[in-house]
N, CA, C and O atoms as CSV, one atom per row, in Angstrom:
chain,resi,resn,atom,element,x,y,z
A,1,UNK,N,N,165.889,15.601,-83.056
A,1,UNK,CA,C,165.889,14.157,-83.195
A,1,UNK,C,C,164.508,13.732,-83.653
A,1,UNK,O,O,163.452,14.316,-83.407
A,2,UNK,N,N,164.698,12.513,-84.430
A,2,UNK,CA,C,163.001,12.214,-85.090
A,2,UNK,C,C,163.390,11.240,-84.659
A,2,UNK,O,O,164.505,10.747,-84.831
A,3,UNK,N,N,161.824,10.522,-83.554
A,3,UNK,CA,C,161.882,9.135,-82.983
A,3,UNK,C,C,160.802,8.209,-83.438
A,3,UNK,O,O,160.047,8.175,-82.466
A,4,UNK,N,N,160.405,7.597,-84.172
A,4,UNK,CA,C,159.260,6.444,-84.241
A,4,UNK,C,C,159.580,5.008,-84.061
A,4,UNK,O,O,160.711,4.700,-83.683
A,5,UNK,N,N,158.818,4.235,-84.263
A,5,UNK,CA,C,159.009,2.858,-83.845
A,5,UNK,C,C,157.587,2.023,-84.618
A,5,UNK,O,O,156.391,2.310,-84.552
A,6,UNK,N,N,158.201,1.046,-85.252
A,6,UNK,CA,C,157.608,0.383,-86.514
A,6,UNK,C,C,156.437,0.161,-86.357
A,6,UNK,O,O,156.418,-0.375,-85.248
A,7,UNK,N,N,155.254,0.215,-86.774
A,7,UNK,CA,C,153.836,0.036,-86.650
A,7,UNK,C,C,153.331,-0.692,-87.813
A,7,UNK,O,O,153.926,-1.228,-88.747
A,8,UNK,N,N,152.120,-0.584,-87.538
A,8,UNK,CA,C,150.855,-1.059,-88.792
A,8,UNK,C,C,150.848,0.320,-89.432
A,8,UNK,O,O,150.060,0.267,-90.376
A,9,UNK,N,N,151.359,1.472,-89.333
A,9,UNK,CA,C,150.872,3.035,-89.904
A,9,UNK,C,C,152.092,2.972,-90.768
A,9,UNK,O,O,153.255,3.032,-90.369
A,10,UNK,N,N,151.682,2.843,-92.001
A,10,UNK,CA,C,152.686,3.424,-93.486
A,10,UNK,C,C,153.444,4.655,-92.608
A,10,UNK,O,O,153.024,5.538,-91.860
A,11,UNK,N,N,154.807,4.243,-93.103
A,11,UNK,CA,C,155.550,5.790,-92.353
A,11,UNK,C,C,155.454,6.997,-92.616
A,11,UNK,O,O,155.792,7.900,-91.851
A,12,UNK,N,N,154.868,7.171,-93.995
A,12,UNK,CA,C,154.415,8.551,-94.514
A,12,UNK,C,C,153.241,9.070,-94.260
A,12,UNK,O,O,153.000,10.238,-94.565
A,13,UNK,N,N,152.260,8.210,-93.613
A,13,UNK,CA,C,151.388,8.559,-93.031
A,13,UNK,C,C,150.779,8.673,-91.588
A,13,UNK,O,O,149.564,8.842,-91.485
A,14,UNK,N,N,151.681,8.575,-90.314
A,14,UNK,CA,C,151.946,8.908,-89.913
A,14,UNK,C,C,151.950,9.931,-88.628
A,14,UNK,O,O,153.151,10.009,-88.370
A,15,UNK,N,N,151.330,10.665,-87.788
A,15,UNK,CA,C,151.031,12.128,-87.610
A,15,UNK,C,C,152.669,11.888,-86.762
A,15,UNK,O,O,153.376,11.000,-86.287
A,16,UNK,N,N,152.618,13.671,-87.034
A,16,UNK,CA,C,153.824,14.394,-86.729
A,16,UNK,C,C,153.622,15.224,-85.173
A,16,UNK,O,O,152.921,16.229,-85.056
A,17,UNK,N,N,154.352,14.610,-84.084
A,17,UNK,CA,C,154.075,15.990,-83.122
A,17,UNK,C,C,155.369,16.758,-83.160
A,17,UNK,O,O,156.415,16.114,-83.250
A,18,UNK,N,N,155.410,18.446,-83.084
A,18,UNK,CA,C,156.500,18.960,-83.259
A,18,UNK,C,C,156.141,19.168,-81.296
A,18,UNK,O,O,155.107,19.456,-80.694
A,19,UNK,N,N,157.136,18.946,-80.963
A,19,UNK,CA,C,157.455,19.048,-79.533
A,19,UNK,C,C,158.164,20.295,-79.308
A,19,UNK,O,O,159.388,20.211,-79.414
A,20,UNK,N,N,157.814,21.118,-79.102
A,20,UNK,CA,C,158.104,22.947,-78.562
A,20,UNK,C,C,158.510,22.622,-77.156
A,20,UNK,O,O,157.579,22.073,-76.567
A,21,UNK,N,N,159.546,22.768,-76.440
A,21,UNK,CA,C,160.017,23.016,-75.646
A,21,UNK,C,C,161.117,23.700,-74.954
A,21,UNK,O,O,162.213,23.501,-75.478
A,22,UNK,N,N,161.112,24.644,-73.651
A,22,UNK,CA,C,162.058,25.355,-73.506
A,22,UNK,C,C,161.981,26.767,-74.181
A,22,UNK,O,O,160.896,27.091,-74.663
A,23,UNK,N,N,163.107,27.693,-74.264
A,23,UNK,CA,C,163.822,28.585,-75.412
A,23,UNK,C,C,165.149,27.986,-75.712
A,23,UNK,O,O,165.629,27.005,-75.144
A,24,UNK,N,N,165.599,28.563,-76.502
A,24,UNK,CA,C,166.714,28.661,-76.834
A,24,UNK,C,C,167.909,28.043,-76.041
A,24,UNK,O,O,168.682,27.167,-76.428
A,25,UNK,N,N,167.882,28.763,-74.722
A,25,UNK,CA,C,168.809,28.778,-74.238
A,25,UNK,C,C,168.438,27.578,-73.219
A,25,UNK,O,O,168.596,27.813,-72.021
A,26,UNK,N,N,167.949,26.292,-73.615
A,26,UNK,CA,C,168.580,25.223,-73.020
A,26,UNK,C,C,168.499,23.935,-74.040
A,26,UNK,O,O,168.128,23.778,-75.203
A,27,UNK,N,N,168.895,23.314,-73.277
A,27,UNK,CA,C,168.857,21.591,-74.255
A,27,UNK,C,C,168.228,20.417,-73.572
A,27,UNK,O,O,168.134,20.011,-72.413
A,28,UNK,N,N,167.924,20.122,-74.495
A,28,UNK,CA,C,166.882,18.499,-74.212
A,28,UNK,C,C,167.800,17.364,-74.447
A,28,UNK,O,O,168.372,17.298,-75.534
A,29,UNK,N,N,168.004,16.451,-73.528
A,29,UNK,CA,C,169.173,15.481,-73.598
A,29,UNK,C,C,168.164,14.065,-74.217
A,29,UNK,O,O,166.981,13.732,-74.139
A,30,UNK,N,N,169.313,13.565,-74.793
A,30,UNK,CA,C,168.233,11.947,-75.007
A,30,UNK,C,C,168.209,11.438,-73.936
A,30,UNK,O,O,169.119,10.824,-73.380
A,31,UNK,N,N,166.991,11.689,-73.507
A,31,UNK,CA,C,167.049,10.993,-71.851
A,31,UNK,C,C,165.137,10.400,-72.273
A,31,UNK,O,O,164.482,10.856,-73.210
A,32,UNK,N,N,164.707,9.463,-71.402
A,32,UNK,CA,C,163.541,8.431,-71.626
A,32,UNK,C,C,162.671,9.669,-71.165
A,32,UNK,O,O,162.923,10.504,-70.297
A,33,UNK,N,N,161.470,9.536,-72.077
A,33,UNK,CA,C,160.290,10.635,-71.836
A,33,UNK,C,C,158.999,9.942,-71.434
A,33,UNK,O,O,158.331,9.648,-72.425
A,34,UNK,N,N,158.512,9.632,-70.410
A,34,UNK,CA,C,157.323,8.549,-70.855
A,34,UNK,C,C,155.810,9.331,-71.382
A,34,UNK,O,O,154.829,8.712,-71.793
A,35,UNK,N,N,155.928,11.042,-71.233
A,35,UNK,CA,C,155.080,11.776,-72.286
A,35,UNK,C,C,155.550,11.479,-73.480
A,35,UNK,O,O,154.526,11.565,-74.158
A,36,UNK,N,N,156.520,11.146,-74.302
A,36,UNK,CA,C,156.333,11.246,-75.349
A,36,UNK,C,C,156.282,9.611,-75.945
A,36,UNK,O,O,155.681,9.382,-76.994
A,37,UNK,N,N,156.830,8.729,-75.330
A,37,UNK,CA,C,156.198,7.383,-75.145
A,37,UNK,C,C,154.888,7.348,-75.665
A,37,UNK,O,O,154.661,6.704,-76.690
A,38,UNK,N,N,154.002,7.964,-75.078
A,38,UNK,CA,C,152.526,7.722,-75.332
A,38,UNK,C,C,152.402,7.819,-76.746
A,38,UNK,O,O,151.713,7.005,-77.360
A,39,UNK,N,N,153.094,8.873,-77.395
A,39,UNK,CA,C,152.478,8.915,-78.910
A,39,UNK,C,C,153.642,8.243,-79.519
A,39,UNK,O,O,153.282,7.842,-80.625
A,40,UNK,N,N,154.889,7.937,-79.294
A,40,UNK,CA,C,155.738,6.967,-79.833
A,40,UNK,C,C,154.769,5.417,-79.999
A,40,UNK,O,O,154.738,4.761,-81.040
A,41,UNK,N,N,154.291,5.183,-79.175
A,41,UNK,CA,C,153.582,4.140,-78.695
A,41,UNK,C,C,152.372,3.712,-79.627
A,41,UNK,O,O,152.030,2.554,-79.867
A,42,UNK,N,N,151.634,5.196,-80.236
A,42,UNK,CA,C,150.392,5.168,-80.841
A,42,UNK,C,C,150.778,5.663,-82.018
A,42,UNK,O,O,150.184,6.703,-82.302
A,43,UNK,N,N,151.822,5.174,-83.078
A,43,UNK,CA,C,152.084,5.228,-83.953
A,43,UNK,C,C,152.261,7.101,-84.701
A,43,UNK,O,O,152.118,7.717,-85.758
A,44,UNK,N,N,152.547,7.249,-83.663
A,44,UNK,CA,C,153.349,8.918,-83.749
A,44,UNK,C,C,154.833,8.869,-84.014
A,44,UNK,O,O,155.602,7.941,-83.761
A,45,UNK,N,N,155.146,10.258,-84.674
A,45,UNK,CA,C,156.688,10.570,-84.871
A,45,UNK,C,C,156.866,11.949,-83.908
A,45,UNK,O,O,156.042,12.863,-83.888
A,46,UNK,N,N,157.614,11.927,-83.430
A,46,UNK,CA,C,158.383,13.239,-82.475
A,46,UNK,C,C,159.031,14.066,-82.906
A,46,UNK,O,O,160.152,13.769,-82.492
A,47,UNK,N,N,159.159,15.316,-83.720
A,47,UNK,CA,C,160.339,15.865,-83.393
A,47,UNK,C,C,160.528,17.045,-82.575
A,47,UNK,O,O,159.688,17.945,-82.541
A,48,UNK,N,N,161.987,17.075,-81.684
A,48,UNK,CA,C,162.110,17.294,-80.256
A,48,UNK,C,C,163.327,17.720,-81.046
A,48,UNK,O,O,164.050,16.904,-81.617
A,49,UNK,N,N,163.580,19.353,-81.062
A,49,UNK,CA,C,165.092,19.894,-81.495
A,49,UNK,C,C,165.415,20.615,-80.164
A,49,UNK,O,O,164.665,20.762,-79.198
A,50,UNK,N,N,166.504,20.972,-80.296
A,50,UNK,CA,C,167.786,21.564,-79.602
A,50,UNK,C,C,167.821,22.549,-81.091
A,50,UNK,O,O,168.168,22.235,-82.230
A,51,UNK,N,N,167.313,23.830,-80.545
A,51,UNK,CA,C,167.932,24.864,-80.929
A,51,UNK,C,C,168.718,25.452,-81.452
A,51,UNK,O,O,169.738,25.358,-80.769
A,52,UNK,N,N,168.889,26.033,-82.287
A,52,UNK,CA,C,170.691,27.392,-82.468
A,52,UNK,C,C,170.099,28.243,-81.217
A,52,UNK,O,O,169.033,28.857,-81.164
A,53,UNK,N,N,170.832,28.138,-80.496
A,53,UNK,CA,C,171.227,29.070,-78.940
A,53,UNK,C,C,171.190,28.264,-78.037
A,53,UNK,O,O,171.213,28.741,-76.903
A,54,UNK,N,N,171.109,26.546,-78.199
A,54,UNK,CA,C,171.257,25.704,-77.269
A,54,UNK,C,C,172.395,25.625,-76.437
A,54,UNK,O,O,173.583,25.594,-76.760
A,55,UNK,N,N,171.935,25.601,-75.465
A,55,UNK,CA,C,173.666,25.655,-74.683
A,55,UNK,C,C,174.348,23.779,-74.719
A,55,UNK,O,O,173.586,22.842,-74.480
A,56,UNK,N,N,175.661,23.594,-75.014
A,56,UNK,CA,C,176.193,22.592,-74.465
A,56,UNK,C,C,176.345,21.873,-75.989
A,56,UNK,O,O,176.414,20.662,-76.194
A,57,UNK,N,N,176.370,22.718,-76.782
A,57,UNK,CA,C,177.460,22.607,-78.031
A,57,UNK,C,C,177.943,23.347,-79.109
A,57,UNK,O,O,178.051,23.233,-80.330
A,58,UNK,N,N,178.282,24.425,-77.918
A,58,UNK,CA,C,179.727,24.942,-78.032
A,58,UNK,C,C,179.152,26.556,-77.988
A,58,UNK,O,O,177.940,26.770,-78.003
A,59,UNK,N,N,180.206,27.726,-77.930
A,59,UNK,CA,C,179.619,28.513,-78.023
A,59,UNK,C,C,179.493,29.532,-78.903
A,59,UNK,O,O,179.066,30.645,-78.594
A,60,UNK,N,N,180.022,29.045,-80.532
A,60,UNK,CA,C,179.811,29.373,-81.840
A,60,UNK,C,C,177.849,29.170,-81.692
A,60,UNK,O,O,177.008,30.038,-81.458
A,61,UNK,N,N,177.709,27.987,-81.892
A,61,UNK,CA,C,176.157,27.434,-82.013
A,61,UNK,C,C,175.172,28.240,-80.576
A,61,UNK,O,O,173.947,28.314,-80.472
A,62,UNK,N,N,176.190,28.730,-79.665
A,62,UNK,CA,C,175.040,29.287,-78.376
A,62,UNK,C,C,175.196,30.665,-79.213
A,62,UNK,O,O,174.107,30.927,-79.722
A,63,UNK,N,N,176.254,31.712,-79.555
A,63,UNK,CA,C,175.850,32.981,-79.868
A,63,UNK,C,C,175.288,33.183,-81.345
A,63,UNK,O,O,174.717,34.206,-81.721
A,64,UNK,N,N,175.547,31.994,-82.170
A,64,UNK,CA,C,174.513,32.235,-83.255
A,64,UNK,C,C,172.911,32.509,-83.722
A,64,UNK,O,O,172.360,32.424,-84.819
A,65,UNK,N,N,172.294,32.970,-82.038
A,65,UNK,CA,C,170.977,33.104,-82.336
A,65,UNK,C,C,171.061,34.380,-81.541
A,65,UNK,O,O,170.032,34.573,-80.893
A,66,UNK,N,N,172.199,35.521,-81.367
A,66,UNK,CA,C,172.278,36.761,-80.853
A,66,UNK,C,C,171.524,37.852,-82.174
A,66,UNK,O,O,171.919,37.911,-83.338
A,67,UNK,N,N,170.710,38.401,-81.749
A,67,UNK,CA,C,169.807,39.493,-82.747
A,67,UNK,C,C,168.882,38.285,-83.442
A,67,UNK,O,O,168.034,38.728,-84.217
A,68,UNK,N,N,168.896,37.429,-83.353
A,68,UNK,CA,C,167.807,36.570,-84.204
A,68,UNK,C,C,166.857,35.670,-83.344
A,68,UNK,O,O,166.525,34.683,-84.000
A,69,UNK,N,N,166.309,35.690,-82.079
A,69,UNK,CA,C,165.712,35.501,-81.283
A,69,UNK,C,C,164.236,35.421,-81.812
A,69,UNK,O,O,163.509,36.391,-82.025
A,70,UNK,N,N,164.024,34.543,-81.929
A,70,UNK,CA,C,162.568,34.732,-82.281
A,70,UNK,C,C,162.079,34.255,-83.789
A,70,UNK,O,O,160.913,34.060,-84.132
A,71,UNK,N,N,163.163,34.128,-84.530
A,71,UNK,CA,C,162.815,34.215,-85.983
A,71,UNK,C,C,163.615,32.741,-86.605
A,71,UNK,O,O,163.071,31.839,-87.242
A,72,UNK,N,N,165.466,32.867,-86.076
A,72,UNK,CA,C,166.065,31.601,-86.661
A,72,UNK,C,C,165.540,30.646,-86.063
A,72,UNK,O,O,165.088,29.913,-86.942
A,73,UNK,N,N,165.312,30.176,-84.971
A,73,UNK,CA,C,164.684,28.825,-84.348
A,73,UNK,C,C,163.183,28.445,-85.255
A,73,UNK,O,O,162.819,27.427,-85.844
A,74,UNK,N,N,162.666,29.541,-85.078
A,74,UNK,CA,C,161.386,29.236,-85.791
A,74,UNK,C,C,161.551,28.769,-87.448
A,74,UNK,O,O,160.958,27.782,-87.882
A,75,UNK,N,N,162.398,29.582,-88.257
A,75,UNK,CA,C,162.796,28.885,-89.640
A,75,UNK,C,C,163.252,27.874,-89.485
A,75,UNK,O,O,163.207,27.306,-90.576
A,76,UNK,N,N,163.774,27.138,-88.632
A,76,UNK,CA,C,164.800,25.984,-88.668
A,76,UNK,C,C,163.388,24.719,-88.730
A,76,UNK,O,O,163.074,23.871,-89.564
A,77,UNK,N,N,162.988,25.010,-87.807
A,77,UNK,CA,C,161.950,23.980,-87.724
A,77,UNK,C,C,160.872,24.105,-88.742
A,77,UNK,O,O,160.417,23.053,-89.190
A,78,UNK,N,N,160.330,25.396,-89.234
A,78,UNK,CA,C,159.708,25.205,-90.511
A,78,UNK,C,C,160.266,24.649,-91.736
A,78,UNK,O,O,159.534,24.293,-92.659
A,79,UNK,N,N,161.672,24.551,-91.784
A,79,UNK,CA,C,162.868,24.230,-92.938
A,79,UNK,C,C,162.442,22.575,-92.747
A,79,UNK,O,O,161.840,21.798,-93.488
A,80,UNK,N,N,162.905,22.464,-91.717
A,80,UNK,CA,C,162.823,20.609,-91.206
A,80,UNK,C,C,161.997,20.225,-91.747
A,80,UNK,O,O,162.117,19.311,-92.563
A,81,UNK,N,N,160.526,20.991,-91.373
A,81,UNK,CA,C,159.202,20.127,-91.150
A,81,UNK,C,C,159.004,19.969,-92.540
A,81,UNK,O,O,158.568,18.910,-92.991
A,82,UNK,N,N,159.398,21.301,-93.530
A,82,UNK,CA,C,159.124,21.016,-94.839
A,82,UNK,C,C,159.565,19.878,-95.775
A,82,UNK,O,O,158.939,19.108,-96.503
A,83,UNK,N,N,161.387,20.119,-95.383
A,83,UNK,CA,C,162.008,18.875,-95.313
A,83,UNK,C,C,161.148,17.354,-95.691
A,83,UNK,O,O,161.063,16.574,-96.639
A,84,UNK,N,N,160.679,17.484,-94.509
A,84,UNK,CA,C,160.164,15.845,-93.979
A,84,UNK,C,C,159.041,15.944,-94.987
A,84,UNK,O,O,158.709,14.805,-95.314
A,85,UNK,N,N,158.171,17.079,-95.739
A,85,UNK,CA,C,156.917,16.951,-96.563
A,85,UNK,C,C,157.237,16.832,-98.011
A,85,UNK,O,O,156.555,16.537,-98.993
A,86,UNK,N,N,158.509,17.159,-97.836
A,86,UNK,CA,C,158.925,17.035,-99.021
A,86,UNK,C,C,159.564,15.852,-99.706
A,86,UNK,O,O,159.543,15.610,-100.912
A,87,UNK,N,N,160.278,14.977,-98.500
A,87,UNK,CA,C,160.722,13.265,-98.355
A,87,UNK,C,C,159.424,12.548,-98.263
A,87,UNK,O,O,159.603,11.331,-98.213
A,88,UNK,N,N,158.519,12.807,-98.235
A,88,UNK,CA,C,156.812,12.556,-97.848
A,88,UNK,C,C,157.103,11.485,-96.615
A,88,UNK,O,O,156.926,10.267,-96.618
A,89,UNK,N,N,157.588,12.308,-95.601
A,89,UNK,CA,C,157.881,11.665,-94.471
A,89,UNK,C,C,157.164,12.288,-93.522
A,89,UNK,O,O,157.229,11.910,-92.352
């Protein structure tokens, strides 16, 4: 999920926190963070993923990170982040 909230900071400029949390094998619910508040607050963007091996949607998406431990999670979020540099977001 990518969270910001409208500021004086051009949206492309911006800073990015990538929020690392957990492994794999759990999930981060949209539930109120007041750590991440702080930089929502100070004209920060969040992104806070749920995994391939997250549990609690489904269990195609939980065994799709069996033998790839370590490597697909990490591409996913380098894919994203590029993503977003590439939207100059």
């Amino acid at each position: 999920t990518l969270y910001g909230f409208e500021t004086s900071v051009p949206e492309n400029k911006r800073p990015l926190i990538l929020y690392i949390h957990g492994g794999p094998h759990s999930v981060w619910p949209n539930v109120y963070n007041p750590f991440l508040k702080v930089f929502l607050e100070n004209s920060h963007r969040v992104l806070n993923i749920n995994y391939t091996g997250s549990i609690g949607r489904g269990k195609k998406f939980a065994e799709a990170i069996i033998g790839k431990a370590g490597t697909i999670e990490v591409e996913q979020v380098h894919n994203f982040v590029q993503h977003l540099i590439e939207q100059k977001r």
